[in-house]
C-alpha positions, 0 to 999 in steps of 0.5 A, spaced: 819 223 306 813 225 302 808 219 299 810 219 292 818 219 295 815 213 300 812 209 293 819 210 289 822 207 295 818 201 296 815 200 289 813 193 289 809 193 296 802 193 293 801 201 295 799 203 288 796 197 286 791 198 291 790 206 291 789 204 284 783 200 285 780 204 291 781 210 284 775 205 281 770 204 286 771 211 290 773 217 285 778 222 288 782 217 292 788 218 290 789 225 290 786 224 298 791 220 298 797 225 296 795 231 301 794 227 306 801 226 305 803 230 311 799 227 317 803 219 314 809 223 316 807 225 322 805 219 325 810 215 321 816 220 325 811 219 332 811 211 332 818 211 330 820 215 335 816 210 340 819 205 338 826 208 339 825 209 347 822 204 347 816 205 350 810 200 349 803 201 346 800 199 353 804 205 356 803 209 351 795 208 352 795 209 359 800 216 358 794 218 353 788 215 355 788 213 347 783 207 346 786 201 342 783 203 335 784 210 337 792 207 337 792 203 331 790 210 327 796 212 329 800 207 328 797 205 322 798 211 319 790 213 317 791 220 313 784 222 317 786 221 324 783 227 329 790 232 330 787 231 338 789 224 337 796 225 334 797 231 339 795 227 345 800 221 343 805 225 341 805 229 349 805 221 351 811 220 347 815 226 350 814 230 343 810 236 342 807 238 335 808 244 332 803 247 325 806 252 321 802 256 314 805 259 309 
């Protein structure tokens, strides 16, 4: 699901409210927003998967030697996390990731 299918979806969750006045203060933000729109798919599919097998943070730490705010960006779904981190929570998981360029 791409962000702007994820907003229509949850339209009164605050999400555009926020982007809008983070717009004002640091032009740009929305448009980095928008093509970060991937890497949310990622992490939201990774912490989904986690939580359907049933597998803890703690236990995904230790697989991953993922410090706790290297999980939070994860979990959260920061759009600049480093790929190495979503690649070795991903191996914690038992999830492989794979890029393609067209």
């Amino acid at each position: 699901m791409t962000v702007p299918e994820r907003r229509a979806q949850h339209p009164d969750d605050g999400l555009d409210a926020y982007i809008a006045e983070q717009e004002a203060v640091q032009p740009g933000f929305a448009t980095s927003i928008e093509e970060g729109g991937w890497v949310v798919d990622v992490t939201t599919e990774l912490w989904q998967r986690r939580e359907a097998i049933g597998m803890s943070l703690d236990e995904v730490a230790r697989r991953s030697r993922l410090t706790e705010l290297e999980l939070d960006q994860v979990e959260d779904n920061a759009i600049d996390v480093p790929l190495e981190l979503v690649v070795r929570y991903a191996k914690a998981i038992g999830m492989t990731i794979r890029a393609s360029l067209d």
